[in-house]
C-alpha positions as CSV (number, residue, x, y, z in Angstrom):
1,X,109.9,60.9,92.1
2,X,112.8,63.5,92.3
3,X,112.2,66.6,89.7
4,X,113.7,66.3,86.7
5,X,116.3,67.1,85.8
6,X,118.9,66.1,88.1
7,X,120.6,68.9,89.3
8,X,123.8,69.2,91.0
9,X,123.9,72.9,93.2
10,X,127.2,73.9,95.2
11,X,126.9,75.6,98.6
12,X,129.7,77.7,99.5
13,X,130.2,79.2,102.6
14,X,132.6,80.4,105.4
15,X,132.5,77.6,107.7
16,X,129.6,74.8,108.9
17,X,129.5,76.4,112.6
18,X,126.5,76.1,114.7
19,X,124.8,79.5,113.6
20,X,122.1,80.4,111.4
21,X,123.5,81.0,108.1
22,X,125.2,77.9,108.4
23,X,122.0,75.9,109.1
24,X,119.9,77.2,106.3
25,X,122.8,75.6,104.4
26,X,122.9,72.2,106.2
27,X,119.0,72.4,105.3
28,X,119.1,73.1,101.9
29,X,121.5,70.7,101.1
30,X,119.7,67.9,102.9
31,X,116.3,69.4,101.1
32,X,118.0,69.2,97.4
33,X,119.0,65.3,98.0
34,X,115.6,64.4,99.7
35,X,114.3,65.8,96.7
36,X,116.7,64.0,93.9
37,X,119.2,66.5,93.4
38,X,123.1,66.5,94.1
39,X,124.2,69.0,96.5
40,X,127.7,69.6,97.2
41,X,129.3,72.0,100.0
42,X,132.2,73.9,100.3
43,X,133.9,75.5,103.3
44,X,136.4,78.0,103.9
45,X,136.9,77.2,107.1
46,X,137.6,73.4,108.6
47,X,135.0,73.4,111.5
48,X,131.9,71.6,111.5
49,X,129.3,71.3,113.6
50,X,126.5,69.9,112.0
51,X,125.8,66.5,111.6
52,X,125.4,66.1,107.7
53,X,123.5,64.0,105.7
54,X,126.2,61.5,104.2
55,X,124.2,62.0,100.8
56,X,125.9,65.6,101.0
57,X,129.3,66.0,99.6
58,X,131.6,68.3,101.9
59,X,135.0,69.8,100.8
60,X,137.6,72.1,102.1
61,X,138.8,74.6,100.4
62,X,141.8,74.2,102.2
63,X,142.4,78.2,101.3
64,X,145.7,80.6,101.8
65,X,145.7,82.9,104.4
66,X,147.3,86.5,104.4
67,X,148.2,86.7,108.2
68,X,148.4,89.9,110.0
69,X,149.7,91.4,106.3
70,X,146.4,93.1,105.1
71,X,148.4,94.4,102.2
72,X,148.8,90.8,101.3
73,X,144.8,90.5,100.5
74,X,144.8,90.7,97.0
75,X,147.7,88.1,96.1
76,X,145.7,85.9,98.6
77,X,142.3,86.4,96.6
78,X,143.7,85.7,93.5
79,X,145.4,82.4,95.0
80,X,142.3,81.2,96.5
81,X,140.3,82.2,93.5
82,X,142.5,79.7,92.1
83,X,142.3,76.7,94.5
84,X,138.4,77.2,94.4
85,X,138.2,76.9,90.2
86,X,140.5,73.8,90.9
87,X,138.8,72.5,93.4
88,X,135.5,73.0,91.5
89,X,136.7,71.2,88.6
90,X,137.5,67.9,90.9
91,X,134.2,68.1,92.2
92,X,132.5,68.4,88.9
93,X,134.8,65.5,87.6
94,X,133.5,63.3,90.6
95,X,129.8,64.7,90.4
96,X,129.1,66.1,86.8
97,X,128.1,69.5,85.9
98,X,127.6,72.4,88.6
99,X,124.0,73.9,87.5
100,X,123.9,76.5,90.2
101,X,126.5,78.1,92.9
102,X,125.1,79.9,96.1
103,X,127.5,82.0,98.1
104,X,127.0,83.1,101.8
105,X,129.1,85.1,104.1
106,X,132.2,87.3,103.4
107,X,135.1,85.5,103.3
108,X,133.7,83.1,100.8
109,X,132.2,85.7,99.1
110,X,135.2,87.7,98.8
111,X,137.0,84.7,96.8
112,X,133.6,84.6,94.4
113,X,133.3,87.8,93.8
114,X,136.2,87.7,91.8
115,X,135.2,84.9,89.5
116,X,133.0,85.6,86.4
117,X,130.4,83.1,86.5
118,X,126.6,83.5,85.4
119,X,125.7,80.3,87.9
120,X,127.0,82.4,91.1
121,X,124.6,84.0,93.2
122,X,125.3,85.4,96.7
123,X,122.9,85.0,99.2
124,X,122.8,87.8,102.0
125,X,121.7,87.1,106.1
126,X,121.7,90.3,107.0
127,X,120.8,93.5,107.3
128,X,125.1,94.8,106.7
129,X,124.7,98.4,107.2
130,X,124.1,97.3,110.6
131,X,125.9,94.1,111.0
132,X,129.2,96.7,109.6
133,X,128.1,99.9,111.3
134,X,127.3,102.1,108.5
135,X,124.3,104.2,109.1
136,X,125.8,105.8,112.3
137,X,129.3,105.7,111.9
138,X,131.0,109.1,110.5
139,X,131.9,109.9,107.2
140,X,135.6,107.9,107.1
141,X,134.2,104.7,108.2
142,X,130.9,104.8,106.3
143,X,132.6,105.1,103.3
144,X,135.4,102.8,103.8
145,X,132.5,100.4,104.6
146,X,130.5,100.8,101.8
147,X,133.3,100.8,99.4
148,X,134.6,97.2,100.5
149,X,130.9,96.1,100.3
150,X,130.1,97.5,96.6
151,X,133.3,96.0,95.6
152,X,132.5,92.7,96.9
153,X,128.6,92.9,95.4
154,X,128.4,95.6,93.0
155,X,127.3,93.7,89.4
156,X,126.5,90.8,91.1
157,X,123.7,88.1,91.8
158,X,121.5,88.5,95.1
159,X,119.8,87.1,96.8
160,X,118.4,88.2,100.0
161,X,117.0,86.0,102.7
162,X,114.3,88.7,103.2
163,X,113.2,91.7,101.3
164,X,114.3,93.9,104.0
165,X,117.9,92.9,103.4
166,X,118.3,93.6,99.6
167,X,116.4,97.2,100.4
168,X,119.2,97.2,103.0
169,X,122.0,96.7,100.9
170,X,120.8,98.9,98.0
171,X,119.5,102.1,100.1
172,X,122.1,102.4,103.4
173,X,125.0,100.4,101.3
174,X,125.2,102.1,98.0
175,X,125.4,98.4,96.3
176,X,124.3,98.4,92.7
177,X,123.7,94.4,92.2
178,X,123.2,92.9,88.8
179,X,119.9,91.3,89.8
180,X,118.4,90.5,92.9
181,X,115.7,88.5,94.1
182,X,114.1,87.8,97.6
183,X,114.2,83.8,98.9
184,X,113.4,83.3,102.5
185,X,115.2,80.2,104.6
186,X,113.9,76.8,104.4
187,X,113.0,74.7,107.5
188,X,112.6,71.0,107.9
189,X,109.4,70.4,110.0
190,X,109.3,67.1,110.4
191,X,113.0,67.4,111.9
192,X,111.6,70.2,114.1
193,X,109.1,68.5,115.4
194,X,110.5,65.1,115.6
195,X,113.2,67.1,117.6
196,X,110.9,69.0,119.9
197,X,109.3,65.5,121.4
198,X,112.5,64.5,122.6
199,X,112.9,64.3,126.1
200,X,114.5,67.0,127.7
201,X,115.1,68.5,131.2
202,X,113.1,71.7,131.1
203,X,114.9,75.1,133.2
204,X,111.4,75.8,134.7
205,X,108.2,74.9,134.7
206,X,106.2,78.2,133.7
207,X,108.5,80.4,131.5
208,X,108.9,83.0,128.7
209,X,111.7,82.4,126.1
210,X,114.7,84.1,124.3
211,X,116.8,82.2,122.1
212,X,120.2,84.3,121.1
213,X,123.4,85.2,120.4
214,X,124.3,87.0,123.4
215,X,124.9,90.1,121.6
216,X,123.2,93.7,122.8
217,X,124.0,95.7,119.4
218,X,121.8,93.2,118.1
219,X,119.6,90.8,119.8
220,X,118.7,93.8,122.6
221,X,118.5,91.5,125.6
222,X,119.1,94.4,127.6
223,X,115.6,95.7,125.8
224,X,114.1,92.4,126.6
225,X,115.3,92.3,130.8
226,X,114.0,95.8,130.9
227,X,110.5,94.8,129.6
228,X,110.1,92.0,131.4
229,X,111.1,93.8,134.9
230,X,108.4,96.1,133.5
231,X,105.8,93.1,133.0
232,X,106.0,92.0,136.6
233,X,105.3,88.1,135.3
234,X,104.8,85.1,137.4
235,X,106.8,83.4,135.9
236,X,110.6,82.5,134.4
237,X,112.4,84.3,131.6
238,X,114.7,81.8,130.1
239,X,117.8,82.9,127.7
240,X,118.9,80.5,125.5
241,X,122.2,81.2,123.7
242,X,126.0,82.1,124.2
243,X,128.1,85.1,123.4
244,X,130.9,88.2,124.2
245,X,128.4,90.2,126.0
246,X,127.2,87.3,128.7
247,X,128.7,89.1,131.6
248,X,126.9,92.3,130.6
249,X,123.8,90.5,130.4
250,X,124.4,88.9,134.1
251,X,124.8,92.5,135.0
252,X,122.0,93.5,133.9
253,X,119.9,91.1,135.7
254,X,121.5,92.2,139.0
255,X,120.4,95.6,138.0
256,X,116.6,94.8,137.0
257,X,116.7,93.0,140.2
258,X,115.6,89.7,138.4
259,X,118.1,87.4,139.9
260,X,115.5,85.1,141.3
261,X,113.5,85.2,137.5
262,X,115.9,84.7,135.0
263,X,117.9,81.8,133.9
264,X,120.6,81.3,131.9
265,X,120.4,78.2,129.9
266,X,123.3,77.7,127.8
267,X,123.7,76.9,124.1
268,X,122.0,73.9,123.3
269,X,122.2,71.6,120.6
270,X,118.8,70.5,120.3
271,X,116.5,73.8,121.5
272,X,113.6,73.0,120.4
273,X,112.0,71.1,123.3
274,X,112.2,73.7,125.2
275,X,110.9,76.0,122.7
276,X,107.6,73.5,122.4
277,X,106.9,74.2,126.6
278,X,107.1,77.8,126.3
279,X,104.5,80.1,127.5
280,X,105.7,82.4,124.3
281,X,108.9,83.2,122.9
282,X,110.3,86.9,122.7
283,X,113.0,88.4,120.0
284,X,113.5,91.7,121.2
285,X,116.2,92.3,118.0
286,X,117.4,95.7,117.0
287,X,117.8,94.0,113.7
288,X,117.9,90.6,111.8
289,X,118.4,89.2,108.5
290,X,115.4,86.8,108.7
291,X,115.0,85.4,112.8
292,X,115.1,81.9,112.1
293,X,113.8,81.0,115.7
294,X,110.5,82.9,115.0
295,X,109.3,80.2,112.4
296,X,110.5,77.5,114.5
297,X,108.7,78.7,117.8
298,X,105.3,79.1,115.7
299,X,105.8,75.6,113.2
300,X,105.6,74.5,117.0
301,X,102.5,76.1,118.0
302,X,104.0,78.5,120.0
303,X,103.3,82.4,120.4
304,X,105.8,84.8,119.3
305,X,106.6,88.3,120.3
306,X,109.5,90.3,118.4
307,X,109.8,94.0,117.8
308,X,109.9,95.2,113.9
309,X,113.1,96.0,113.4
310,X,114.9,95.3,110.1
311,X,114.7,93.3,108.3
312,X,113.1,90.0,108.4
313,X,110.2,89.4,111.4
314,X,107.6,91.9,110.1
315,X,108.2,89.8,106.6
316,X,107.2,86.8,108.9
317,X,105.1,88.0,111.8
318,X,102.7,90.2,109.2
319,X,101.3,86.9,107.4
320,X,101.7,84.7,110.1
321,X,101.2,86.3,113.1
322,X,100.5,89.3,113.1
323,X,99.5,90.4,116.8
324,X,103.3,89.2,117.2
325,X,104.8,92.2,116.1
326,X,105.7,95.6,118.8
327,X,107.6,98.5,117.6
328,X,111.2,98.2,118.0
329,X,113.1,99.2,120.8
330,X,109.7,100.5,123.0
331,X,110.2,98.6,126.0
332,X,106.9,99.4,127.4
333,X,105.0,98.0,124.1
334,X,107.1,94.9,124.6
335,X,105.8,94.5,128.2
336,X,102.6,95.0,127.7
337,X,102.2,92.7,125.0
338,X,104.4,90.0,126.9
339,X,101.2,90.7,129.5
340,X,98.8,90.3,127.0
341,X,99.6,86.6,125.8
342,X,99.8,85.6,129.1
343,X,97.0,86.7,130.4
344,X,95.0,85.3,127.4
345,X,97.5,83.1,124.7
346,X,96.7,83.4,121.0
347,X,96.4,80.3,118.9
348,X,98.9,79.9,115.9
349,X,97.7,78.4,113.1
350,X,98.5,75.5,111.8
351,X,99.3,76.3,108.3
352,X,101.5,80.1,109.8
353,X,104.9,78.4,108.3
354,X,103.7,76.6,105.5
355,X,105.4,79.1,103.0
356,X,109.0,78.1,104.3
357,X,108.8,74.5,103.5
358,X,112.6,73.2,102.5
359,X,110.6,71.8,99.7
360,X,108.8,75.3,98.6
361,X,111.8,76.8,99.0
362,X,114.4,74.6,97.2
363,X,111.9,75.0,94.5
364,X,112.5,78.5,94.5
365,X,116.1,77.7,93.9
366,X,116.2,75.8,91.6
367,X,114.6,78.3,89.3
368,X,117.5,80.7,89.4
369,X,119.0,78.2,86.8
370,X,119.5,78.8,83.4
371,X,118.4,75.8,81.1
């Protein structure tokens, strides 16, 4: 029996690209129709990558770009602003009533901002002092930052995919929100592990795993070669992912001398098989919003090392799995715990993910609206 009421939320987001953000959406959506709801989605962007559940509405917002005229911006707000208040009243024509509207990611949030609606909350990924550089850059660009982000969210709704993030936003960003409150990602576990028994062809037969962005500022694999050069394993390192700093990485393993140990696997579509025959997996992050890959690693039984960074795997690890956790960016702790679990693996429990259920967590959203 679906809860009742009926309740019809809008998603709106950047674009429905293979990434993170973008799949807590795809999951959402799929978890408010699975549980009787209407959910409707709205891109800025036409590229999708996700195969949706035809029970979800997609829409373009089909928006006005400035081009390379930055002083164009605000006419080019104020036009999309437009298009999305018409384009919201064709969707509520079609669908009946919008009960709740969750932004994610800036250019979508820049056009939202700008509207004055009580069922509009923004939902933040990351950790944006460091995503935008703030708490090292110098004076001019830290507060040039800051100012774009406190116009964007100052007053507003948030909602932060981790505790860590709103703490984030309010202590290293200057932000002021309205209200905020703290809703982790949902996962589908029965996808997951419906997923993970498909047959795959596996890069090695005894292997560690890292499943990334190829991006140093943030994912660290450059932390994560050095540690495992460090923890003289026998066996693989495997990098899952793609990304601008893939050649650095290649160099890197030439200089670690780990050509013979480390492979490169690609981006794949469906990880998660080869996430179920890992010895353990490794984030080695110098910080994330959430780390969507540590949940899905231990709702499949399997060990997880990352470093506490900010802002989201000690808001995991610490109920979950605790022994996961090493300080961040200590290369040595890294190693020796990567020694540790496989010299002796730890057991996850079976009930470590429970708590981000797409159920539980729908749930969650659906109380932000206002009878």
């Amino acid at each position: 029996m679906p809860d009742a009421p009926v309740r019809h939320v809008l998603l709106a987001i950047d674009s429905l690209t293979g990434r993170g953000a973008e799949k807590v959406v795809v999951n959402l959506a799929e978890a408010l129709v699975n549980m009787g709801h209407k959910a409707s989605i709205v891109i800025f962007e036409d590229v999708v990558e996700f195969k949706l559940d035809p029970r979800v509405a997609l829409y373009r917002l089909e928006p006005q770009l400035r081009g390379k005229w930055r002083f164009l911006s605000g006419l080019t707000d104020l036009e999309n602003r437009r298009r999305f208040k018409a384009l919201l009243a064709r969707i509520e024509a079609k669908d009946g009533r919008v009960d709740l509207i969750l932004s994610a990611l800036p250019r979508i949030d820049r056009i939202l901002t700008g509207l004055r609606d009580a069922r509009i909350h923004h939902v933040i990924h990351n950790a944006l002092s460091l995503q935008n550089g703030i708490r090292h850059a110098g004076w001019r660009k830290r507060f040039s930052r800051t100012r774009h982000l406190k116009r964007d969210y100052d007053r507003r709704q948030i909602i932060g995919v981790s505790a860590g993030v709103i703490e984030d936003l309010i202590e290293h960003c200057r932000v002021r929100p309205r209200a905020t409150r703290t809703i982790y990602n949902p996962f589908n576990f029965d996808e997951i592990r419906t997923l993970a028994a498909q047959p795959a062809e596996l890069p090695a037969t005894d292997y560690i795993l890292h499943v990334g962005a190829f991006t140093l500022k943030q994912k660290r694999q450059d932390l994560l070669l050095e540690a495992f050069a460090q923890a003289d394993l026998p066996c693989k390192l495997v990098l899952l992912g793609k990304g601008k700093d893939e050649a650095k990485i290649r160099a890197l393993i030439e200089r670690f001398g780990l050509q013979d140990k480390v492979i490169l696997g690609g981006f794949l579509a469906n990880p998660y098989p080869v996430i179920r025959q890992a010895r353990m997996l490794v984030l080695s992050s110098n910080y994330e919003g959430f780390g969507n890959v540590l949940v899905e690693a231990l709702a499949l039984g399997v060990p997880t090392i990352a470093t506490d960074c900010p802002s989201g795997p000690a808001e995991i690890l610490s109920q979950s799995f605790p022994e996961g956790l090493v300080p961040s960016g200590d290369a040595a702790a890294l190693a020796e715990r990567m020694r540790q679990f496989h010299d002796s693996p730890p057991t996850v429990r079976a009930d470590a993910t429970e708590r981000f259920s797409a159920p539980h967590i729908t749930r969650e959203y659906l109380t932000l609206i206002r009878s």
